[in-house]
C-alpha positions as CSV (number, residue, x, y, z in Angstrom):
1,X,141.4,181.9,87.6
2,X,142.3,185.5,87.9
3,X,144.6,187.5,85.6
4,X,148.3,187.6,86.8
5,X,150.5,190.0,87.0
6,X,153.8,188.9,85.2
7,X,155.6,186.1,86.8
8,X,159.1,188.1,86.9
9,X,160.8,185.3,89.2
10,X,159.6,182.1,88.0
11,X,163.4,181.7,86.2
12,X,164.7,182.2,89.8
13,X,163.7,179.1,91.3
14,X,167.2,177.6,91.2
15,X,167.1,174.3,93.0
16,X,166.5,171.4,90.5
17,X,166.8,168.6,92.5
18,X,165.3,164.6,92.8
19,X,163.2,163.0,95.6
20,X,161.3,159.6,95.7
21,X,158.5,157.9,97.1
22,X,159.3,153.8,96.7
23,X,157.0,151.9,94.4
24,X,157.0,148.1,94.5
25,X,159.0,147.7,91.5
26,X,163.6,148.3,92.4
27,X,166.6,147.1,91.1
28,X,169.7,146.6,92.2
29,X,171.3,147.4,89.0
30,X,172.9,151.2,90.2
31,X,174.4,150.2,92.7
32,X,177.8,152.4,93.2
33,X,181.3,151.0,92.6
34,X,182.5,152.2,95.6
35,X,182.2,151.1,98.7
36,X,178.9,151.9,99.6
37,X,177.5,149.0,102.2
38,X,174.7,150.1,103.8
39,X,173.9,147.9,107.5
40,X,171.7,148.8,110.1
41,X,171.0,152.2,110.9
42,X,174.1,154.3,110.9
43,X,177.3,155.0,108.4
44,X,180.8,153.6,109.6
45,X,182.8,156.4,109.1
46,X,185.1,154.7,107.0
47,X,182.9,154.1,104.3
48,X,182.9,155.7,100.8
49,X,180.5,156.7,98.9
50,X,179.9,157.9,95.6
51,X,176.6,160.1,95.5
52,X,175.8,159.6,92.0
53,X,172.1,159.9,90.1
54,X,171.0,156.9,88.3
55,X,169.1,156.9,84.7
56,X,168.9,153.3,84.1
57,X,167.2,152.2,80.6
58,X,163.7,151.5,81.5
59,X,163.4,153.6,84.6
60,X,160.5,155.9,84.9
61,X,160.4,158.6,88.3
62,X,157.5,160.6,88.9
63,X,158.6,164.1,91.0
64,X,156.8,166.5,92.9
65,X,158.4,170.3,93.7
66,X,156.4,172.6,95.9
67,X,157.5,176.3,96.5
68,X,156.3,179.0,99.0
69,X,157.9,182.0,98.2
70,X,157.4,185.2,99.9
71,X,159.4,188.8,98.5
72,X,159.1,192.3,99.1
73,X,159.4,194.1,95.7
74,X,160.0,197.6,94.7
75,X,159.2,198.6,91.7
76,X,160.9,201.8,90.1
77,X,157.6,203.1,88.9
78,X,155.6,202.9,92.2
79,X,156.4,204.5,95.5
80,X,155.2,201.8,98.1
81,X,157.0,198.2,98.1
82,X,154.4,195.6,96.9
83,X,154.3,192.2,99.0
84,X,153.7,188.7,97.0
85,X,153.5,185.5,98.2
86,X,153.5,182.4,96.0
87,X,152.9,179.1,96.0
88,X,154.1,176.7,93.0
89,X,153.6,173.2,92.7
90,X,154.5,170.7,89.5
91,X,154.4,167.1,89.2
92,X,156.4,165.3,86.4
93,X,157.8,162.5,85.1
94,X,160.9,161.7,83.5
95,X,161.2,158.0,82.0
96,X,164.6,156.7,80.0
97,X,164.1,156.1,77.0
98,X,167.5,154.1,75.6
99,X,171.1,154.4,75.8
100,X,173.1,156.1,73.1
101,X,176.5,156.5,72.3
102,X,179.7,157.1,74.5
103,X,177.1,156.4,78.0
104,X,174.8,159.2,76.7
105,X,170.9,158.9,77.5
106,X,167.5,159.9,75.8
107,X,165.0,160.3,78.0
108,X,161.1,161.6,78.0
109,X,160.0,164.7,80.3
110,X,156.4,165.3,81.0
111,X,154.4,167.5,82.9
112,X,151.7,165.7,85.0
113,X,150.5,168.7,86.8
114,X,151.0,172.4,88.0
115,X,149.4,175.4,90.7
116,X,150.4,178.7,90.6
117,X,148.8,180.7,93.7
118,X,149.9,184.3,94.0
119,X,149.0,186.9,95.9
120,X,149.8,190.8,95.9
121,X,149.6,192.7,99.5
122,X,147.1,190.4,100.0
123,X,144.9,190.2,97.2
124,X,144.4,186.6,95.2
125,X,146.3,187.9,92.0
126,X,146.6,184.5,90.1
127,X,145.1,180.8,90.8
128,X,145.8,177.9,88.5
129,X,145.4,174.7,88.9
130,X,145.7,172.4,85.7
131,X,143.3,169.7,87.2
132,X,140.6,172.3,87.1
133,X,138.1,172.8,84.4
134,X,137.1,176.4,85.4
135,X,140.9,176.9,84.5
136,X,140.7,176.0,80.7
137,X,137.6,178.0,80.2
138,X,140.4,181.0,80.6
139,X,143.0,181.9,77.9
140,X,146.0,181.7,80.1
141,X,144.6,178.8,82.2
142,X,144.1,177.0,78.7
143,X,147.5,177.5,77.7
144,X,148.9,176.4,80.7
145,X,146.7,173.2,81.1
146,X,147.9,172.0,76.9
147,X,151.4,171.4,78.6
148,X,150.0,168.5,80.6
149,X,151.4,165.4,78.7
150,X,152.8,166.6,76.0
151,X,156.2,164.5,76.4
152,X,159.2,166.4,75.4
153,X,162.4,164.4,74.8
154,X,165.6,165.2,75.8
155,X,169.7,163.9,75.4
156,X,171.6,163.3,78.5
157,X,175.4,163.6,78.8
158,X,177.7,160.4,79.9
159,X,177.7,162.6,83.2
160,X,173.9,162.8,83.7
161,X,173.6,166.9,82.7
162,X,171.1,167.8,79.8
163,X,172.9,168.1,76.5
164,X,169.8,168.8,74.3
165,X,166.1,169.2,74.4
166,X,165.1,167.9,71.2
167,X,162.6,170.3,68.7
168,X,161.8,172.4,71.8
169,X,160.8,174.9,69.6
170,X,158.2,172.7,67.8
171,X,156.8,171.6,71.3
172,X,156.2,175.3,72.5
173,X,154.4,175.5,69.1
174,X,151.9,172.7,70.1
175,X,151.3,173.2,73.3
176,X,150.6,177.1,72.4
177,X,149.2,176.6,69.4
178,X,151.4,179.0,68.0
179,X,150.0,181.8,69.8
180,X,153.0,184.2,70.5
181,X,151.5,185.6,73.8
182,X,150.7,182.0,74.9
183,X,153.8,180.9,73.7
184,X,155.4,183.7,76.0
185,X,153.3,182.3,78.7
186,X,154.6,178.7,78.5
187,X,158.4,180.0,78.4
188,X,157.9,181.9,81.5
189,X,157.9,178.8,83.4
190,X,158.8,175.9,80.9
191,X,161.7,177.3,79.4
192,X,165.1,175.6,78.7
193,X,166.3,176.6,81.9
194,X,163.8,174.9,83.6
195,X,164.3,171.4,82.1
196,X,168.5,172.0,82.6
197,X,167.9,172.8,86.1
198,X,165.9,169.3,86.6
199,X,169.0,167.2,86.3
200,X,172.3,169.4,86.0
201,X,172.3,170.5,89.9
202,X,171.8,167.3,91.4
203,X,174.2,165.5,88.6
204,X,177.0,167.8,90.0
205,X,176.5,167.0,93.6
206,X,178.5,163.9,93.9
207,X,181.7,164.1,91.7
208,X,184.1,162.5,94.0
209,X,183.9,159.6,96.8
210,X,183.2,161.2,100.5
211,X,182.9,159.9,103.9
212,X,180.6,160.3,106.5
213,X,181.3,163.9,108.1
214,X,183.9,164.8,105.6
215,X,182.6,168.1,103.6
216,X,183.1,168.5,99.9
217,X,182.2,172.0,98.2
218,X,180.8,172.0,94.6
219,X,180.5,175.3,92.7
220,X,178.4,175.3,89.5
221,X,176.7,177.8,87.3
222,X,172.8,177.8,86.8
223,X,170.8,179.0,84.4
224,X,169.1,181.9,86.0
225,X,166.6,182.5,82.9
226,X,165.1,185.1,81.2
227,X,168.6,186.2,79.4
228,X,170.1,187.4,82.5
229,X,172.8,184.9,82.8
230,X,174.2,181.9,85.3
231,X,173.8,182.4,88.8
232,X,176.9,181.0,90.6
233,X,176.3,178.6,93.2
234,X,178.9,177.2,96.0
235,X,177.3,173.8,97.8
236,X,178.9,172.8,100.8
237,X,177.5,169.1,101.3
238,X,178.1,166.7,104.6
239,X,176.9,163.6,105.3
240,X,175.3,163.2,108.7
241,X,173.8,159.4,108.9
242,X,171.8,157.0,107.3
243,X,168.0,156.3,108.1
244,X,164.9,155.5,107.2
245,X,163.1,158.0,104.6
246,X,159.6,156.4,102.9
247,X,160.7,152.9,103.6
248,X,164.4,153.3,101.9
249,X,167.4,153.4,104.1
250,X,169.0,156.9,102.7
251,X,172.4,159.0,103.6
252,X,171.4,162.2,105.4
253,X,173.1,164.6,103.6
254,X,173.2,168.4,105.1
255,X,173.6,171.4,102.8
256,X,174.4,174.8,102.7
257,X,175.8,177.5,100.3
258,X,175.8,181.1,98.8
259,X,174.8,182.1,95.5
260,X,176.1,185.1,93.8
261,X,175.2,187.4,90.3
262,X,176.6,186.1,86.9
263,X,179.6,187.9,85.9
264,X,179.3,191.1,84.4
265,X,175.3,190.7,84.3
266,X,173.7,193.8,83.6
267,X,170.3,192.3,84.7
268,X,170.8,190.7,88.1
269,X,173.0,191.6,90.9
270,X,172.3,189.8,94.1
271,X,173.3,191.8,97.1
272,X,173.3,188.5,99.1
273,X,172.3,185.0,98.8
274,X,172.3,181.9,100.7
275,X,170.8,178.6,101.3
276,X,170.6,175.8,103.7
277,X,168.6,172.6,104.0
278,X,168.4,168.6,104.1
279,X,168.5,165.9,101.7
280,X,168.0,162.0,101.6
281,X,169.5,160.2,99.2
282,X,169.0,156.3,98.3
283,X,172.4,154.9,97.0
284,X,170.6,151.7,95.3
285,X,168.0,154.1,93.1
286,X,170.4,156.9,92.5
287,X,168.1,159.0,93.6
288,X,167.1,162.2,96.2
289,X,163.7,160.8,98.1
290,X,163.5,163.9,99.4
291,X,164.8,167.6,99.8
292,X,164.0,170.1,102.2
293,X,165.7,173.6,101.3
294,X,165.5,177.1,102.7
295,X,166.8,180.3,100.3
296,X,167.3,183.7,101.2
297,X,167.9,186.1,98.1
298,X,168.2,189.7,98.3
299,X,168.7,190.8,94.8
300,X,168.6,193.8,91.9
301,X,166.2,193.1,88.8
302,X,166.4,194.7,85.2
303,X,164.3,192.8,83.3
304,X,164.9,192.6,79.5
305,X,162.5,194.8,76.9
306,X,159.7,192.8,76.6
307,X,160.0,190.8,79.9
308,X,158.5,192.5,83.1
309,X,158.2,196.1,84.2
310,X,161.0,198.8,83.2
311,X,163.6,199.8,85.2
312,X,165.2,198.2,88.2
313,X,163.2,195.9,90.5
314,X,164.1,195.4,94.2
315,X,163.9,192.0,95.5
316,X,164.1,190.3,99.2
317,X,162.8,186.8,98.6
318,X,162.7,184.2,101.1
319,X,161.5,180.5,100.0
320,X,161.1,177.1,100.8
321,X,162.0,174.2,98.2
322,X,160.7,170.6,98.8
323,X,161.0,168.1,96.5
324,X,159.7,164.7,96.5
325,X,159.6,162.0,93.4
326,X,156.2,160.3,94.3
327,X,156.8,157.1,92.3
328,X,159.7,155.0,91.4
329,X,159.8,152.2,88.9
330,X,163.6,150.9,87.4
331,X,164.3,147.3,85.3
């Protein structure tokens, strides 16, 4: 693996959303309350729905999230504007634990896997892989490669957002071995932001019943990370049709929005943001099975002391977001 350079956007990856590949193992135990019959291969349009994610006691859903990211940046400091593509990919899992009080849920995140491939105007700046060994021969590669399977437990709300990460700060002391630079390291990606984004967004997609064809708009605030805020997001979702997606009949749901900088932020103004894709979702599991999303961000960076480079950082990013969970199992 080859030193990075500092990974100033990894807190920018917004979209925290679910996807699924069936195992053998269902339940009909989610199903919604409303009417949500699903026959054949299409939606009567007078049918309800109520697009809701499911954490049922006992469940345990593997995802996978793969990024390619390409920005132009311009850095204050240097004349030319610097290219970088990326390419992220994580596998976790996320298994419920129990039910607590008032509908609450505890539930156990772990990291199965990670790549990070980077590139600067064309030159290999960074490539990790956790399942390599070469990787944990290196000091940031080693770092990175402790946060596979160390669980992490967390507290859900009655409404399926993340209320609490429970001793976070004693995990990032384990899996850095209370190294402050690899410490730093970890938290560039694994941060609380990160674990809010996996199950707020998608918790806040379906607050209401809809019909097939009839658009509803949800507006939310994410974390954007590194101190600088919540990025405000306005979803406008429709549902196209129902068909098959990995064996499960699923409502095609279409998406689209804008995102804009967190009020009075000092250290990110986005000049213009937008994003637009596809989603399946399986009403019986609760769940995304998959998620195919396209974002455009055009944005101005100060990054706080300590963070990234000084002064203000130019961005035009444009990135795909697919998300897949690769294995489903529910009691």
């Amino acid at each position: 693996m080859k030193q990075s350079l500092p990974l100033l956007f990894a807190a920018l990856l917004l979209i925290g959303v679910n996807g699924c590949k069936p195992s053998d193992k269902s339940s009909d135990a989610g199903k919604s309350s409303a009417k949500s019959t699903v026959k054949g291969g299409s939606v009567d349009s007078d049918e309800t729905f109520q697009i809701t994610s499911k954490w049922n006691v006992g469940s345990r859903f593997v995802h996978r999230m793969d990024l390619d990211i390409h920005s132009d940046i311009k850095l204050a400091a240097m004349p030319n504007t610097m290219k970088q593509e990326m390419k992220m990919g994580q596998t976790y899992a996320v298994e419920v634990l129990k039910e607590l009080e008032g509908g609450r849920k505890q539930v156990s995140t772990e990291i199965l896997g990670h790549e990070i491939e980077m590139k600067m105007d064309g030159k290999l700046m960074m490539d990790l892989d956790s399942k390599s060994k070469d990787d944990k021969d290196n000091p940031f590669g080693k770092v990175m490669s402790s946060v596979i399977g160390n669980k992490i437990t967390m507290t859900l709300t009655s409404s399926n957002t993340l209320e609490n990460i429970e001793n976070f700060d004693a995990w990032l002391d384990k899996v850095s071995a209370k190294n402050p630079q690899g410490r730093q390291m970890v938290q560039q990606t694994y941060n609380r932001e990160f674990f809010q984004r996996l199950f707020d967004v998608s918790a806040q997609m379906g607050q209401k019943p809809v019909k097939k064809g009839e658009p509803w708009t949800t507006l939310m605030e994410v974390p954007a990370g590194g101190g600088m805020g919540n990025i405000s997001l306005s979803l406008t979702n429709v549902i196209k049709d129902l068909e098959m997606r990995e064996n499960r009949r699923c409502l095609v749901i279409a998406s689209e929005g804008s995102m804009s900088s967190p009020p009075g932020s000092k250290n990110l103004k986005i000049e213009s943001g937008s994003f637009k894709g596809t989603s399946w979702f399986d009403l019986e599991l609760g769940q995304q099975v998959e998620v195919d999303m396209d974002q455009k961000m055009k944005m101005e960076i100060e990054m706080p002391p300590g963070q990234g480079p000084p002064g203000k950082v130019s961005v035009n990013m444009i990135q795909n977001i697919k998300m897949k969970l690769v294995e489903a199992t529910t009691k």
